[in-house]
N, C-alpha and C positions, 0 to 999 in steps of 0.2 A: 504494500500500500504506500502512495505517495501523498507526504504531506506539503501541501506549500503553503508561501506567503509573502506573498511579492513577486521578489524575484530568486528569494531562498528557499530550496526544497531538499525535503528528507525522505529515504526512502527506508521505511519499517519492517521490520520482519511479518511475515501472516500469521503468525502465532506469539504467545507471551511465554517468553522466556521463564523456568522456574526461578531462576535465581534473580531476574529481574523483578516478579512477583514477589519473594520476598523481601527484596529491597525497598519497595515501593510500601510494601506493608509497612515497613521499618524505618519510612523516611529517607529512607537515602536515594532521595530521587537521582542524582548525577553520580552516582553509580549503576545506575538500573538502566539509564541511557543508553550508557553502550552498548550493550547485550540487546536492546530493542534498535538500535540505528543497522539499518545493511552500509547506505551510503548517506552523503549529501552533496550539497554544491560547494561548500568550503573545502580549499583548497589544504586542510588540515587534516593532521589524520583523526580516524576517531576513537575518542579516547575520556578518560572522567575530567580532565582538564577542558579542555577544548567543551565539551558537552555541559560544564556546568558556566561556560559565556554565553548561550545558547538564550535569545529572548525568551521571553517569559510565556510570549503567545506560542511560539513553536513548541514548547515544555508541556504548554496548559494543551494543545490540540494532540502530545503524543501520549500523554498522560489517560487524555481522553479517550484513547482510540484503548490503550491496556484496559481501563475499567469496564468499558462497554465489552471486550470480551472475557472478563469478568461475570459484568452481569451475566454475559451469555451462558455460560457455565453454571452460573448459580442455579439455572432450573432444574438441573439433576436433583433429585432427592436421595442421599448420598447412603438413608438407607433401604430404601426400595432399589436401587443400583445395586446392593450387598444381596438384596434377595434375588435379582434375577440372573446377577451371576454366579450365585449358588445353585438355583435352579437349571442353568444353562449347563456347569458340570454332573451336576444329576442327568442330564441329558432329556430335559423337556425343550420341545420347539414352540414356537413362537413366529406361526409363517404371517399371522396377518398385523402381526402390533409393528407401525414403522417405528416407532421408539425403541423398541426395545431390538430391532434389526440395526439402528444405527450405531445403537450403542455397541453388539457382537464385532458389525463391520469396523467399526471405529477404534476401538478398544478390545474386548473381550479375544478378537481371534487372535490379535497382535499379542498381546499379553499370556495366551496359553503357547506362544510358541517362545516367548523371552523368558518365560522363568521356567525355573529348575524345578526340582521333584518337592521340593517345601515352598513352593510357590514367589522365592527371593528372582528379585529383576538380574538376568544377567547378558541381557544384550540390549541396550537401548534402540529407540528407532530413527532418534536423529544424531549426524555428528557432534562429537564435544562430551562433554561429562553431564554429570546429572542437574546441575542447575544451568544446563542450553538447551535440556528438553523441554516440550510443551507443558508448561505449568497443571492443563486439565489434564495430560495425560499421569504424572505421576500422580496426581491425586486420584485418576481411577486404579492405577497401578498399587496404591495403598486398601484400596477398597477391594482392589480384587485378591490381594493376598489375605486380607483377613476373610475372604469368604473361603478361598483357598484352604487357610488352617482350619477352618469350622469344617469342611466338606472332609477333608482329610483327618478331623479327630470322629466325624462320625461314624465316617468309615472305618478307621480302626477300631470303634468299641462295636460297631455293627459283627465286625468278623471277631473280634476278642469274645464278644457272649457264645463264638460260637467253637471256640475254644483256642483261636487262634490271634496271632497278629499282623495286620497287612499294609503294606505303604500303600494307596491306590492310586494311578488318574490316569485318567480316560485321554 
């Protein structure tokens, strides 16, 4: 996405950065810049220096742009997301609900194939470390592992009453 203003334009990543989101939490707006800036027109590189001389109105329209997909996010309800990706390793479908299809295509498939046998992240989806990935995705990454342990300790007292014990997943 391109921001302008005048004759100065920024061009922002399509996603919020996790570590930029927590910065932004935390106030530290001109560190959280960076991580959100791809380019601009200043002939500088970009960096927390440089980005904290940065007018106030280009601040205020990128600032704007992080929170609004913020809100966007915020309509997951974080624990119906824990039940229907509990549900979905159980292996119930869901061919007509689009919600709960987006959320499998968007998250759910990507995440059963990143983590390991106890449900811990081990290959992220985008380059860089863990606060350059999309902020909503770890947070459903957080949710999918705690449905993960719940499914996987039911599963082991399901086979323990039956006199045995089994790591599962499907």
């Amino acid at each position: 996405m391109i921001i302008t203003d005048g004759n100065d334009w920024i061009e922002i990543k399509d996603y919020l950065p996790y570590g930029a989101f927590i910065a932004i939490q935390e106030g530290r707006v001109s560190q959280a810049l960076p991580s959100l800036i791809v380019s601009w027109s200043e002939n500088v590189p970009i960096n927390e220096y440089y980005c904290s001389k940065l007018r106030s109105e280009l601040v205020y329209k990128i600032l704007q742009t992080a929170y609004d997909r913020i809100r966007d996010f915020q309509r997951h309800d974080h624990e119906m997301v824990f039940r229907i990706f509990k549900n979905l390793m159980r292996g119930h479908k869901y061919p007509d609900d689009e919600y709960v299809q987006e959320l499998q295509n968007k998250y759910y498939n990507i995440l059963m194939v990143a983590t390991d046998h106890k449900g811990n992240l081990i290959q992220l989806p985008y380059p860089g470390g863990l606060y350059d990935q999309p902020f909503d995705f770890i947070i459903m990454a957080n949710i999918f592992k705690s449905a993960f342990v719940s499914y996987l300790a039911e599963e082991n007292e399901k086979y323990a009453k039956k006199g045995g014990s089994r790591s599962f997943r499907k």
